[in-house]
Structures are given as structure tokens and as C-alpha cells.
C-alpha positions as CSV (number, residue, x, y, z in Angstrom):
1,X,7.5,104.1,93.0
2,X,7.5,107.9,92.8
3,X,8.8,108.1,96.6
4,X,12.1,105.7,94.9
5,X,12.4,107.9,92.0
6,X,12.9,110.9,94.2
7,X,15.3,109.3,96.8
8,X,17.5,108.2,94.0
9,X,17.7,111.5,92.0
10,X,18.4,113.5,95.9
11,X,21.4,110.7,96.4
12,X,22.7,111.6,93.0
13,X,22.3,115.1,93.1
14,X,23.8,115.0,96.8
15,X,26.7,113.2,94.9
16,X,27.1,115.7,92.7
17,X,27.7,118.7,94.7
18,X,30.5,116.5,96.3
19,X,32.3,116.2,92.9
20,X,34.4,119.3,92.0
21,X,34.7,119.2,88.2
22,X,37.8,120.2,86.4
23,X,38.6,119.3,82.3
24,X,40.6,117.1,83.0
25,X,37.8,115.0,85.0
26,X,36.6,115.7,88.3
27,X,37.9,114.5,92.4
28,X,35.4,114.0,95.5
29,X,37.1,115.1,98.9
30,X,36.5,112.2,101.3
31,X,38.0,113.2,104.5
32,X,39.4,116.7,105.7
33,X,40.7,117.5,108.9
34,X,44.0,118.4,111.0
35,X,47.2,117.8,109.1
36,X,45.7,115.9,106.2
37,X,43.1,115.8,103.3
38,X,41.8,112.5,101.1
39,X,40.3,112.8,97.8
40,X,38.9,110.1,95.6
41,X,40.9,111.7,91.7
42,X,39.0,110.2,88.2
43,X,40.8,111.4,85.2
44,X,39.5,110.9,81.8
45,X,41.0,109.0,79.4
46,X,43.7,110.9,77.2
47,X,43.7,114.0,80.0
48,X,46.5,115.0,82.5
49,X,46.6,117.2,85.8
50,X,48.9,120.2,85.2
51,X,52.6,119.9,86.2
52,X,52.9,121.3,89.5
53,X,54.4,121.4,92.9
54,X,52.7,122.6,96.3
55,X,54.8,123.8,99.5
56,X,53.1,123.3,102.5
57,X,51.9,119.4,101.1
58,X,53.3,116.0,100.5
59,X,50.7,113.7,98.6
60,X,50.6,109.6,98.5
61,X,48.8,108.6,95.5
62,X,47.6,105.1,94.9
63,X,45.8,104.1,91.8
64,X,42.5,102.3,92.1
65,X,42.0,101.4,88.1
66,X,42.8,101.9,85.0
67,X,46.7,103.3,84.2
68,X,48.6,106.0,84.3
69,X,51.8,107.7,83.7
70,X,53.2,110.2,86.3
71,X,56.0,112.6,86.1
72,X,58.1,113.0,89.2
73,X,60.3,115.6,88.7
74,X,62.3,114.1,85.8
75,X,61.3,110.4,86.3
76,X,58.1,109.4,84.4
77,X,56.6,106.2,86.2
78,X,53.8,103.9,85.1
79,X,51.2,102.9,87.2
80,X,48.2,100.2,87.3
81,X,46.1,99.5,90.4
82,X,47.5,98.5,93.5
83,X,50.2,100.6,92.9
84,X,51.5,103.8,94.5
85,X,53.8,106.8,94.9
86,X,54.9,109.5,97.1
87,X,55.2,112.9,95.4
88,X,58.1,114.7,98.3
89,X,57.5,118.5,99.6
90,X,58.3,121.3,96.6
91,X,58.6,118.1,93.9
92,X,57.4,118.5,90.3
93,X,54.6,116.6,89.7
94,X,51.9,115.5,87.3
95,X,49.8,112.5,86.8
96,X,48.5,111.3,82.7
97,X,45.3,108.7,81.8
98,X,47.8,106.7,78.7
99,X,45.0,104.0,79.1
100,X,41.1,103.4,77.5
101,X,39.2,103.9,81.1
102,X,39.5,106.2,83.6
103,X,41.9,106.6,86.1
104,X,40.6,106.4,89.8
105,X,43.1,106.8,92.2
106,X,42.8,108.1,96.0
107,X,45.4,111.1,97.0
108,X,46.1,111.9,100.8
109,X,47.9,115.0,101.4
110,X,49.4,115.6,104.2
111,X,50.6,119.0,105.6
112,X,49.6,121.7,107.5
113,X,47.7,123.9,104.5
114,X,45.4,122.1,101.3
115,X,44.1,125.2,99.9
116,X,44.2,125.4,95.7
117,X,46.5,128.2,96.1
118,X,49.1,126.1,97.1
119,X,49.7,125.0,93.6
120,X,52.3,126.6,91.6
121,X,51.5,125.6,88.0
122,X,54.5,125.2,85.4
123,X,52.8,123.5,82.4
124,X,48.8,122.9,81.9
125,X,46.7,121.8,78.9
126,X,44.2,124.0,79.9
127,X,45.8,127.5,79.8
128,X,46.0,127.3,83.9
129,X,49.6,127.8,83.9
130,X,51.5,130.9,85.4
């Protein structure tokens, strides 16, 4: 029983040095190499991402569960699960949790740079902008 008890709390701490927490929840990168990136994105109910664009990346985002509300430049779209969008090179950007549960939704990037200076930050709830 003890030998359990220490296999489970390795595989969660593992799991949690694979999480990179921000406050508006936290993403797990799943897959990194030549010309793309894939992360798994939870946001917390009632939180948003900042509104930003990037210029080396174009991102696909497809919601898993729970609902969201993105802003595409000046377009705000609602999404549930199943459903997706493509956020172009140099477009404004931002995804919102409008719903009770989080928001899971996987995010491939593709370009030829994924580094977090890539993002140019207009607006963010967390004093990140600028």
C-alpha cells in the first residue's frame, strides 16, 4: 500500500512540473518540435488570456469543454466543444471562460519561433500589459 501511495503522489508531482501556472489558470505543452508547438490551455471560470497578437505564429484553437468567448480582432465569437478557430499571423486575439467550468481547449501554433516573447500584450487583467 505504501509502494501505491508513492507511485501516485511521483505521477502527480511529475504532472505538475508539466503545468505552467498563470492567474488566469494554467496550460501543459504536449508536443514541441520543428515548425509547431501543442498545448493542452484550462482557463478558470470568469478569467481571460490578455489581448494579444504574436508575429512569427499562427494558432488553431479548438475547445474541448466548457465555453468561451474569443475576440478576434474586432469579432467576438462564442465557442462550445467541438468547436474551433484560427487566430491569422499579427491578429488581435484573446480568449474569455463566460461559462461555470473550465475551459479546456488544445492550441497548436505553428511558425517558426514559440517563445513568450513573442507576445505583444495590448490589454491584460493582470497588469501584464505594455
Amino acid at each position: 500500500m505504501v509502494d501505491d501511495y508513492r507511485a501516485v503522489h511521483a505521477q502527480t508531482l511529475e504532472e505538475a512540473k508539466r503545468e505552467d501556472r498563470r492567474p488566469w489558470g494554467y496550460f501543459e505543452v504536449l508536443s514541441e518540435r520543428g515548425g509547431h508547438k501543442v498545448k493542452r490551455m484550462v482557463v478558470y471560470p470568469g478569467k481571460r488570456l490578455s489581448l494579444q497578437r504574436h508575429r512569427r505564429r499562427t494558432e488553431h484553437w479548438v475547445v474541448v469543454s466548457g465555453f468561451a468567448l474569443v475576440t478576434l480582432e474586432d469579432r467576438e465569437i462564442a465557442l462550445g466543444p467541438g468547436q474551433s478557430i484560427d487566430v491569422p499571423l499579427g491578429a488581435k486575439h484573446r480568449i474569455a471562460n463566460v461559462g461555470v467550468e473550465h475551459v479546456v481547449f488544445i492550441e497548436v501554433q505553428m511558425g517558426d519561433y514559440f517563445g513568450e516573447d513573442d507576445i505583444e500584450r495590448f490589454e491584460d487583467d493582470f497588469g501584464r500589459a505594455g
